[in-house]
ZADREN-67977 format. One line per field, with one value per residue (C-alpha): x, y, z. Coordinates in steps of 0.001 Angstrom, whole numbers, padded with zeros to 6 digits. Example, Ala and Ser with C-alpha at 12.3 -4.5 7.8 and 13.67 -1.06 7.14 Angstrom:
// ZADREN-67977
xx [012300 013670]
yy [-004500 -001060]
zz [007800 007140]
***
This chain:
// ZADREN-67977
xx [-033597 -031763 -033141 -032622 -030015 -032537 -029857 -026393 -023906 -026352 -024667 -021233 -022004 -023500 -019792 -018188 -020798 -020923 -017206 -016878 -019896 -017307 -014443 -016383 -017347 -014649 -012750 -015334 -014705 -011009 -010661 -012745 -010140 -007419 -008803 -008979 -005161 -004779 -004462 -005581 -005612 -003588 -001130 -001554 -001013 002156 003115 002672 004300 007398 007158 008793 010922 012022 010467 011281 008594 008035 007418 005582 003051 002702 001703 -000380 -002160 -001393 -000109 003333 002556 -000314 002905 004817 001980 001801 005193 005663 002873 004428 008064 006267 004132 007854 006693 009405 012779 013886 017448 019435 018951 022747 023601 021110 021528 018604 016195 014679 013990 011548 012287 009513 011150 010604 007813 005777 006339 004904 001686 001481 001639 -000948 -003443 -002789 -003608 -006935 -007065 -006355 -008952 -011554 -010462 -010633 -013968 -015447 -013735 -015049 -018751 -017708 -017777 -014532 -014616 -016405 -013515 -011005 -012902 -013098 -009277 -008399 -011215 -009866 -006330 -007152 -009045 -006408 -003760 -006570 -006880 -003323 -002585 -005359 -004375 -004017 -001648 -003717 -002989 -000377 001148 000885 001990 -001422 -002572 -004550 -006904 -004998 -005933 -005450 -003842 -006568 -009377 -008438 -006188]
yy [-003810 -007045 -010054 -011255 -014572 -017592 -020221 -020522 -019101 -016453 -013948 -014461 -015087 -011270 -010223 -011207 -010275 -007188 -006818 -007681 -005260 -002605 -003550 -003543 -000349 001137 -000183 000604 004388 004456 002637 005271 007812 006319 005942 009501 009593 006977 004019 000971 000206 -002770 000002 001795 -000068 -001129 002058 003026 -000238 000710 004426 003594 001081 -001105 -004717 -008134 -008853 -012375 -009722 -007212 -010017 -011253 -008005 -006930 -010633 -011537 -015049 -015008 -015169 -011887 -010463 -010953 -009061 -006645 -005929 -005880 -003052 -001132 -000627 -000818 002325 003554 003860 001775 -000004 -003635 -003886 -006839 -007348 -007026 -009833 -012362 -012741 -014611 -011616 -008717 -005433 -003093 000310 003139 006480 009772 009083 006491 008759 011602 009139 008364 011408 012763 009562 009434 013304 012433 009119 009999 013152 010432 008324 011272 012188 008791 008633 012104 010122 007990 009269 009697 007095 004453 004780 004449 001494 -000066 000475 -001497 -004321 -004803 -005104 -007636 -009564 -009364 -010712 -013089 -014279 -014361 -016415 -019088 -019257 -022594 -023608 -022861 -024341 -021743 -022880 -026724 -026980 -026992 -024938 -022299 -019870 -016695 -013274 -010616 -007139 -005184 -005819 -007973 -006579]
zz [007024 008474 008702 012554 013042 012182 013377 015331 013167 011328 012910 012289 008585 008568 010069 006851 004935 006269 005965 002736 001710 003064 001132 -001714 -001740 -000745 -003571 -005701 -004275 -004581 -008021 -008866 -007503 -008926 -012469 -012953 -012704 -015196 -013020 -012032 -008038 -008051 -009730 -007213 -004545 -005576 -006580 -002960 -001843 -003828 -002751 001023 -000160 -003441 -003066 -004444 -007124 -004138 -001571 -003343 -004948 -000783 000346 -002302 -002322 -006168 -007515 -008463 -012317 -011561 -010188 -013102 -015283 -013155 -013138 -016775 -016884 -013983 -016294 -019831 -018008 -017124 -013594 -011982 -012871 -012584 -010688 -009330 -005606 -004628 -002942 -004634 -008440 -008680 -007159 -008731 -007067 -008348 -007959 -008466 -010649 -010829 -013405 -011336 -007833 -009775 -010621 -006988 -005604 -007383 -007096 -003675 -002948 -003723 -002441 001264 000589 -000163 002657 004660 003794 004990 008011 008158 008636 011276 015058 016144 019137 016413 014221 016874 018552 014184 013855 017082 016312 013068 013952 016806 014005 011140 014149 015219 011458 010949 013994 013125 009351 008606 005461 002400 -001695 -002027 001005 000761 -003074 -004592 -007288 -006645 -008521 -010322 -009319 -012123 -010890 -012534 -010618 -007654 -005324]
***
């Protein structure tokens, strides 16, 4: 049962914590998922990052929200698995592309075979028209976030906390 808004604000505070209940489980759900192949989700991800397209390790760490030294780690695990390959970006000297293999597709494929199933099976729960009205709602508030982001310690030069690739992303 909730407890009703007691003061201005209340409610908006139950809107993130009700969206970060969500992501919680549902990370819970998929790690889950992806454990049974042998992976961690932060693997994963990147795995599935690298599976359109190789990625700078800068880019990949952006999109998959990890610190550039959780990046590095992360990296290091990804090759020492033999899942992907470090190349030179051509071009830039300086850059390094990862570059999933046969190996780490074959890992992906088969986590994410069960992944989407799970996925699947949620969205499964939700009335269609719900889920469609969710999706658009939650893109108009990641562009609504992303257009109010204001510059935060990574941005302005400050340190700021490091997020491991095992359980964080």
């Amino acid at each position: 049962m909730r407890d009703p808004p007691s003061e201005p604000g209340d409610d908006h505070d139950e809107i993130w914590d009700h969206l970060a209940g969500c992501h919680r489980r549902i990370r819970a759900e998929l790690r889950g998922v992806v454990l049974r192949h042998g992976i961690y989700l932060t693997e994963y991800r990147a795995l599935a990052r690298l599976h359109r397209a190789p990625r700078t390790l800068g880019d990949l760490g952006d999109s998959l929200g990890l610190t550039p030294a959780a990046m590095t780690d992360l990296a290091r695990q990804l090759t020492r698995r033999r899942w992907v390959r470090r190349e030179r970006k051509p071009g830039d000297r300086r850059s390094t592309l990862l570059r999933i293999n046969p190996t780490g597709a074959r890992v992906h494929s088969a986590a994410r075979r069960e992944y989407r199933a799970r996925l699947a099976q949620v969205r499964a729960t939700i009335p269609a028209a719900t889920a469609e009205r969710l999706g658009r709602d939650l893109f108009t508030l990641e562009e609504a976030l992303r257009a109010a982001a204001r510059p935060g310690p990574a941005e302005d030069g400050a340190a700021r906390p490091s997020r491991g690739h095992r359980g964080h992303a």
